[in-house]
LOTOR-854262 format. One record per atom (N, C-alpha, C): residue in one letter; x, y negated, z negated. Coordinates in steps of 0.2 Angstrom, whole numbers, plus 5000, padded with zeros to 4 digits. Each point is the difference from the previous one (the first is absolute). Layout:
N
AXYZ/...
This chain:
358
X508052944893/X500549984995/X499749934998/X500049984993/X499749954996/X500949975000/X499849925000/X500849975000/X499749944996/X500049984996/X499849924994/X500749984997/X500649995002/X500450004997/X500249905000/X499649985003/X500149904999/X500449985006/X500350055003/X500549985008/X499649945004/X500349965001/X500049935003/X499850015009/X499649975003/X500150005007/X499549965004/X500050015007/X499649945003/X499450075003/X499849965006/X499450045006/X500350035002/X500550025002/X500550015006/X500150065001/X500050055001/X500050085000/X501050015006/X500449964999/X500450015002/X500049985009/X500550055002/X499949985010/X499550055002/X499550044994/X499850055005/X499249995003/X499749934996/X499750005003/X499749975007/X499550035001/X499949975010/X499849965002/X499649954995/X499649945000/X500349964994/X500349944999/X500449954996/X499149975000/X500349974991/X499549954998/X500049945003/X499749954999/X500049955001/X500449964997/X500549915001/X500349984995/X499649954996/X500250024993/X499549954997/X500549954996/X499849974998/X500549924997/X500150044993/X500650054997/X500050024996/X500849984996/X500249974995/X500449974998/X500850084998/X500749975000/X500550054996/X499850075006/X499849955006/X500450075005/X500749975004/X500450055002/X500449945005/X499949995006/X500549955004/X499849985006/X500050045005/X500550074999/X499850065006/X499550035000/X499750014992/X499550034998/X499449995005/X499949924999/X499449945005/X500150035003/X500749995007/X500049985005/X499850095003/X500250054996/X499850085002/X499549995001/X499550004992/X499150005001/X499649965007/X500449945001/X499849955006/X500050055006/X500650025002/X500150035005/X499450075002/X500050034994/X499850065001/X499150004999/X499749924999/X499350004999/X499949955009/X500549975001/X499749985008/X499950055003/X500650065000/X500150045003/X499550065000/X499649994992/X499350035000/X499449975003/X500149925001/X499449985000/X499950025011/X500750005002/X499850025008/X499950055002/X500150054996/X499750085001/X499549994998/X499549954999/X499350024997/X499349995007/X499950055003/X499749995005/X499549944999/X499849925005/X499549994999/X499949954995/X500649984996/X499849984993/X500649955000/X499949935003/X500249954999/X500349974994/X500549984998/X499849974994/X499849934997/X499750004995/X499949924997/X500349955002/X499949945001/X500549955002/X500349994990/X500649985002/X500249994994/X499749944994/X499749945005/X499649964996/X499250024996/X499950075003/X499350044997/X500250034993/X500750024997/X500450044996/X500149944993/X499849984996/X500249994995/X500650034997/X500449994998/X500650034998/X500050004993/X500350044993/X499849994995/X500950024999/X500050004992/X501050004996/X499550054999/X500650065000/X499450044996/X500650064997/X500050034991/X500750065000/X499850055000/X500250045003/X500050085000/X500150034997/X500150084999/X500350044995/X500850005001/X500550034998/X500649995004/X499950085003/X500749995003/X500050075003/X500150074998/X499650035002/X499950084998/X500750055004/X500350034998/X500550065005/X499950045000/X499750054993/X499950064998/X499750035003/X499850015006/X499950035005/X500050094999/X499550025001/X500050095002/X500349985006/X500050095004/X500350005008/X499349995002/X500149985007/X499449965005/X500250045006/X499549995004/X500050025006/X500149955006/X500250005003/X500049935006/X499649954999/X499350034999/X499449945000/X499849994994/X500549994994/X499849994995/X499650034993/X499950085003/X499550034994/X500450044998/X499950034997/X500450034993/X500150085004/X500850015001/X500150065004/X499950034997/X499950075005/X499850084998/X500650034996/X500249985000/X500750064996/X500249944993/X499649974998/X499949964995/X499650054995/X500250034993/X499950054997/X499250004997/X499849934998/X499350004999/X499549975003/X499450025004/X499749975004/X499749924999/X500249974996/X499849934997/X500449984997/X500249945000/X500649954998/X499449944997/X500149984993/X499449954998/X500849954996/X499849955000/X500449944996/X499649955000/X499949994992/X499649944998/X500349944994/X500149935001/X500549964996/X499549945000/X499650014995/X499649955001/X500449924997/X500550024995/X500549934999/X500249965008/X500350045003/X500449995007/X499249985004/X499550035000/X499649975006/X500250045006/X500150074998/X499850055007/X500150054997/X499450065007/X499950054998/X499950045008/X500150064999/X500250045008/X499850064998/X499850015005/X499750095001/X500150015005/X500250065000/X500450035009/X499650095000/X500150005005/X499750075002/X500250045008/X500050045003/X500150015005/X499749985005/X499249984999/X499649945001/X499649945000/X500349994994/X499849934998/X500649964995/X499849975001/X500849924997/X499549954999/X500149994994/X499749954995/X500449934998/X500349975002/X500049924994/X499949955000/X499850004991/X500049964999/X500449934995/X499949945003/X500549944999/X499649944996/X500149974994/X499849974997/X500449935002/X499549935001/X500349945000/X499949954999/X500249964995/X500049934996/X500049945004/X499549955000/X500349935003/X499549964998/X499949945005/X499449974997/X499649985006/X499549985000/X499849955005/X499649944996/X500149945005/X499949954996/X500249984995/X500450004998/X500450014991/X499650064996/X499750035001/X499650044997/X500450085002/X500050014993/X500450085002/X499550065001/X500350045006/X499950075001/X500350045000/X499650084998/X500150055001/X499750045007/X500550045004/X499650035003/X500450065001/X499750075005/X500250055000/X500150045007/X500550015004/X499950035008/X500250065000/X499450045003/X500350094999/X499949995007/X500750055003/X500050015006/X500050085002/X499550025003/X499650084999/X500350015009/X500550055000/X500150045006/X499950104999/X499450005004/X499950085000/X500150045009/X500050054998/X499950055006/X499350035001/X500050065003/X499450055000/X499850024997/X499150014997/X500050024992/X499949944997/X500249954998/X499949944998/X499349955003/X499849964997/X499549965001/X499649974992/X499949935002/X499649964996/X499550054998/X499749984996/X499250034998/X499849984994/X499250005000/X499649994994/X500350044994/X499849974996/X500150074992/X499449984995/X499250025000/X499849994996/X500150004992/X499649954996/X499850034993/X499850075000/X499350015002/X499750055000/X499650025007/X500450075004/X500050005004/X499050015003/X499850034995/X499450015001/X499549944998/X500249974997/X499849925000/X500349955001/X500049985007/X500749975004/X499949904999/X499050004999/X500049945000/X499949974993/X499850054995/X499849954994/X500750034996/X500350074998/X500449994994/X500649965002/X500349984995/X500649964999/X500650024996/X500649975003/X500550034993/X500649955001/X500649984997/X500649965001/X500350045005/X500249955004/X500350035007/X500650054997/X500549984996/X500550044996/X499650084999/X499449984999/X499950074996/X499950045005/X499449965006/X499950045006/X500750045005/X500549944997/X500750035003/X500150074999/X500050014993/X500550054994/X499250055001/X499649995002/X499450055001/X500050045005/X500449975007/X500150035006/X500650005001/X500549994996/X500850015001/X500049945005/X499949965002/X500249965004/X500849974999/X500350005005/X500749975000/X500049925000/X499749985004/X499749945001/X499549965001/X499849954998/X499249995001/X500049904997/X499349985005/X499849944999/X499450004997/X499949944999/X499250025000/X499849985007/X499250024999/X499549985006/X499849955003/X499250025001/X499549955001/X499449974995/X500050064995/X499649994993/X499249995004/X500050015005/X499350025000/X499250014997/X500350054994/X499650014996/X499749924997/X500349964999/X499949954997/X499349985003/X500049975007/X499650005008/X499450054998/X500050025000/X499550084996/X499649994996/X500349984992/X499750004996/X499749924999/X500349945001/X499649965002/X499749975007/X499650065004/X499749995005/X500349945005/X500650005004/X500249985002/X500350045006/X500149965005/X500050035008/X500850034998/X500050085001/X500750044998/X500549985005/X499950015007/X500250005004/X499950085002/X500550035006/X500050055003/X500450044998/X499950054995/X500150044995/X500150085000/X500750055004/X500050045002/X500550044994/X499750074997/X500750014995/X499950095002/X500450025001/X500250075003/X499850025004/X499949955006/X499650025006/X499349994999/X499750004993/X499149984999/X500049915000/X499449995002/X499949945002/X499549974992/X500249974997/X499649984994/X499549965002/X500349945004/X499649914999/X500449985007/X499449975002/X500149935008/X499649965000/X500049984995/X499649935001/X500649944999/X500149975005/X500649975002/X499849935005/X500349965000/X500149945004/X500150015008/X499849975004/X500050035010/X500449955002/X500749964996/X500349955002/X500849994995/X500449975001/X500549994996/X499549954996/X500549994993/X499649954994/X500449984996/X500149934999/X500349994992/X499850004996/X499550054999/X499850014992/X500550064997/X500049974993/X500450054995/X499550034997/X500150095003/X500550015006/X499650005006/X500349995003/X499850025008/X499750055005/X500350054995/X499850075002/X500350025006/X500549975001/X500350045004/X500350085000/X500350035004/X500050085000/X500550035001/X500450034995/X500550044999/X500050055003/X500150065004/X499850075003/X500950044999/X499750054995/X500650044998/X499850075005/X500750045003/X499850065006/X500450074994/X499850044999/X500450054999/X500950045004/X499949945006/X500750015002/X500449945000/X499949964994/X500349954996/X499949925006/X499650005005/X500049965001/X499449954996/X500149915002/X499549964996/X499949955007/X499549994998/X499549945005/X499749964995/X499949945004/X499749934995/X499649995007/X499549974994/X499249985006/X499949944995/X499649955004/X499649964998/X499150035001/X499649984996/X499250055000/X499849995008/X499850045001/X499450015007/X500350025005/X500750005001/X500350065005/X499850065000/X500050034996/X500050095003/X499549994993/X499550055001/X499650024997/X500350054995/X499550044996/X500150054994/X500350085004/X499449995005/X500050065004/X500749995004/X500049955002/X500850005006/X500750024994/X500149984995/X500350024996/X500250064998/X499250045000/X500250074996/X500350035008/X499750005005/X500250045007/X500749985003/X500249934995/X500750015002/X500650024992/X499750044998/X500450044996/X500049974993/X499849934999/X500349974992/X499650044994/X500650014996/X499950034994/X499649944993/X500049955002/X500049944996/X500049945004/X499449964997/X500149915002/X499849994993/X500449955000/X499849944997/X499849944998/X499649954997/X499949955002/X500149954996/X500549955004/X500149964994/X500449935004/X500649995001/X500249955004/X500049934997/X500149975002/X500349985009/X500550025001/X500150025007/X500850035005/X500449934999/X500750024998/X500149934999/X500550005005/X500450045004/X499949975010/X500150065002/X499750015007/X500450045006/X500249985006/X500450055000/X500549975005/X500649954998/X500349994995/X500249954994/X499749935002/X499350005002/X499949955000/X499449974995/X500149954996/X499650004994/X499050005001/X499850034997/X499249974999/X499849964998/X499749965005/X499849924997/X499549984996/X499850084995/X499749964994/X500350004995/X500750025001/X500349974993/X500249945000/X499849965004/X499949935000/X499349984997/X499850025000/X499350004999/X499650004990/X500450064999/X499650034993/X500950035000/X499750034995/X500750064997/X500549964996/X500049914999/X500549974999/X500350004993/X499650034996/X500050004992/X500650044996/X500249994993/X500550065003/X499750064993/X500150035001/X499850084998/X500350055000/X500150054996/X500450075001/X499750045006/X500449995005/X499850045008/X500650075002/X499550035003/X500150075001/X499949995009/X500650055003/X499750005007/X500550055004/X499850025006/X500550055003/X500049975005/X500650005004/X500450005005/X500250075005/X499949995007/X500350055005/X500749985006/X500750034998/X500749965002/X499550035007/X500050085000/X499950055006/X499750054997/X500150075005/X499750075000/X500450014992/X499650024995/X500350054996/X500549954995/X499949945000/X500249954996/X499649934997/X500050014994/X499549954998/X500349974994/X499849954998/X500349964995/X499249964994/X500249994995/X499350034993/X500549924999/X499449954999/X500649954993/X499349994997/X500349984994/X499549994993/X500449934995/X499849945001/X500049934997/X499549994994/X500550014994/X499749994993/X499549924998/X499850024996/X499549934998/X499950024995/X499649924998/X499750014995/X500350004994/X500750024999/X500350034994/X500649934999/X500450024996/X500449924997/X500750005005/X500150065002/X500749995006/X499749995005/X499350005003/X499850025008/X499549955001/X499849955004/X499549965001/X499650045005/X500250035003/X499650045007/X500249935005/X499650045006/X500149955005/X499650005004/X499849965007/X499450005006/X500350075004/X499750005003/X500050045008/X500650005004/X500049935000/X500549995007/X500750024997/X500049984994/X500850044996/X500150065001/X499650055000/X499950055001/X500150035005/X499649975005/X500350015009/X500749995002/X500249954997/X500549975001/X500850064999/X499750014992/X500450074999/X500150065005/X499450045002/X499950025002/X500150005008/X500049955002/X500449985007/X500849995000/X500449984996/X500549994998/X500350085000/X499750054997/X499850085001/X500350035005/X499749975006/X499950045009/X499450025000/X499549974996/X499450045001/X499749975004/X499650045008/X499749975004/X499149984998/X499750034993/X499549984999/X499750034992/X499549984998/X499950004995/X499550004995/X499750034996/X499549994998/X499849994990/X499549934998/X500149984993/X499450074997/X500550034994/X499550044998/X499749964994/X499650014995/X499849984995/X500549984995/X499749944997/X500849964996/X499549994991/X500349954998/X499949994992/X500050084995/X499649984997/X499950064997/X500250075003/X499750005005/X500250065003/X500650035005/X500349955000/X500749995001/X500450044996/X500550085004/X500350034996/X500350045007/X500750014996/X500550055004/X500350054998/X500050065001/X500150054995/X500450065001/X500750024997/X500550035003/X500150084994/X499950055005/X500150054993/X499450004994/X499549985001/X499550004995/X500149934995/X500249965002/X500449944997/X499749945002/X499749964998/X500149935002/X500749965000/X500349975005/X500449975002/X499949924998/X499649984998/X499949925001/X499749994991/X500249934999/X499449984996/X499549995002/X499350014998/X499649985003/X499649934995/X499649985001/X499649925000/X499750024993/X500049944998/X499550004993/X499449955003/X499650044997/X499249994999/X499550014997/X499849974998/X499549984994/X500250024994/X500850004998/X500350024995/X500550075000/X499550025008/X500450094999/X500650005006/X500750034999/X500450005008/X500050055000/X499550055006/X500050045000/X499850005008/X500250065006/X499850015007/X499150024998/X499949965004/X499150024997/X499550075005/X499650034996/X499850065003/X499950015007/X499950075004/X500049975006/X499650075002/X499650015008/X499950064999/X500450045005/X500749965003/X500550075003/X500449955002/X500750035001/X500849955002/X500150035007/X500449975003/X500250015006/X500850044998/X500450065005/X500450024996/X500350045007/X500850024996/X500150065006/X500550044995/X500350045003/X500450054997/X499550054994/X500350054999/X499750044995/X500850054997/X500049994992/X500550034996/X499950034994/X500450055001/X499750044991/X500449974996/X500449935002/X500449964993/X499549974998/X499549985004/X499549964994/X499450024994/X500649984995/X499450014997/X499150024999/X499550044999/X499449975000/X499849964993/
């Protein structure tokens, strides 16, 4: 079921979710409202094995509005995915006025939340999907062309509506790295190993080439270069690495080169891990006349504010894109005259629907 009717609403999927978001400094909610969210994200952050949180003075805090609240809800199941005696097996609602969009499935739950603020007098756009799937589900690569993984290219949107993608980021843009003979990094796409030629250390170089490892049973690892080889990789199952980075923390504890480099502000893309089978996508516009972009550390900072215990920057500027339903979600950045997400040779994505589009 297709639902576009303009209905108003927040992130919140009601009580039936299992994990509560983070509280973020969002104006025109009430004080029980705060005081529930508060309760119910401490109350996440101690179920989380292992995974201390930030001190509060590591958290920038930002004003930041949301979408208002959504109600029109399908039936759910306990854990929040679109129950079985629900008449059509997908539930889509998209309000790009309102600043949210949701996808629900019997195993996978989508949304997405649009929000306004500034940092430093300077105004921002940015965007937090928060992706909860079951069995069957998992991240993964989506080429342009599967048989040309490394040179052809296409707009992430298109590669979305190419492979039905329900969801999707961009990458690591690789290709780039390739074509001007530069070190790729450690480069795995469907289990074939492309490119390793990579750094034997953490690095603050943009990028750093750190490594994303996507598994066919939805789990995700981050590495900094020269831990596990190409080989240890494939024998432990990844469908996909990536290289791009910096981690920008594990354990919620931040990485000290975003003190370092990354300070500038830019349309940034990056993924987040709350736990098992929950992950969180945000995308910070730039470039464009509502969004300045921002540095890194805002973006961690979001992101831990989340419950995310760790995190990885994928590729930003230009190739910064978030993609719902075969749809770009964000404005994306002007450049050299054009606003457009710039070509790319594959998007990061999960879910698969015959609502989209090709």
């Amino acid at each position: 079921m297709y639902k576009g009717d303009g209905l108003a609403y927040n992130h919140h999927i009601a009580s039936a979710l299992p994990v509560s978001h983070g509280p973020r400094a969002i104006t025109g909610r009430s004080e029980s409202d705060m005081r529930r969210i508060c309760l119910i994200w401490l109350a996440a952050l101690l179920m989380l094995p292992g995974a201390p949180p930030a001190a509060a003075q590591d958290i920038r805090p930002v004003e930041a509005q949301g979408p208002p609240s959504f109600t029109a809800y399908p039936a759910l199941d306990a854990a929040g995915f679109l129950a079985l005696e629900w008449p059509e097996p997908e539930f889509v609602h998209a309000d790009e006025e309102a600043g949210y969009w949701l996808y629900l499935s019997s195993n996978l739950r989508v949304e997405i939340s649009r929000y306004t603020g500034s940092l430093d007098r300077r105004a921002l756009v940015w965007f937090m999907a928060d992706i909860h799937f079951r069995e069957g589900q998992a991240f993964r690569a989506y080429p342009a062309n599967p048989k040309n993984p490394a040179r052809a290219q296409a707009r992430p949107a298109r590669i979305a509506r190419d492979n039905q993608v329900v969801y999707a980021q961009n990458g690591d843009l690789f290709s780039y790295r390739v074509y001007n003979k530069l070190k790729t990094g450690l480069i795995i796409r469907d289990g074939r190993l492309l490119y390793q030629d990579t750094f034997t250390k953490p690095r603050a170089a943009i990028p750093p080439l750190d490594e994303l490892a996507l598994y066919p049973d939805g789990r995700v690892e981050m590495r900094t270069p020269g831990i596990l080889s190409a080989q240890d990789y494939l024998d432990l199952g990844a469908r996909d690495v990536l290289a791009f980075g910096p981690i920008l923390f594990k354990d919620r504890v931040k990485d000290d080169r975003l003190g370092i480099s990354f300070t500038h502000r830019e349309p940034r893309s990056a993924l987040g891990v709350v736990g098992p089978s929950h992950l969180v996508g945000i995308l910070v516009e730039g470039r464009n006349k509502r969004s300045a972009g921002a540095n890194l550390q805002f973006v961690a900072d979001r992101l831990l504010e989340w419950g995310c215990v760790e995190a990885f920057t994928l590729d930003g500027g230009q190739t910064a894109a978030m993609v719902f339903m075969g749809q770009e979600v964000m404005d994306p950045g002007i450049y050299h005259g054009f606003q457009q997400a710039r070509k790319q040779q594959d998007i990061i994505g999960i879910g698969v629907s015959h609502l989209v589009a090709p």
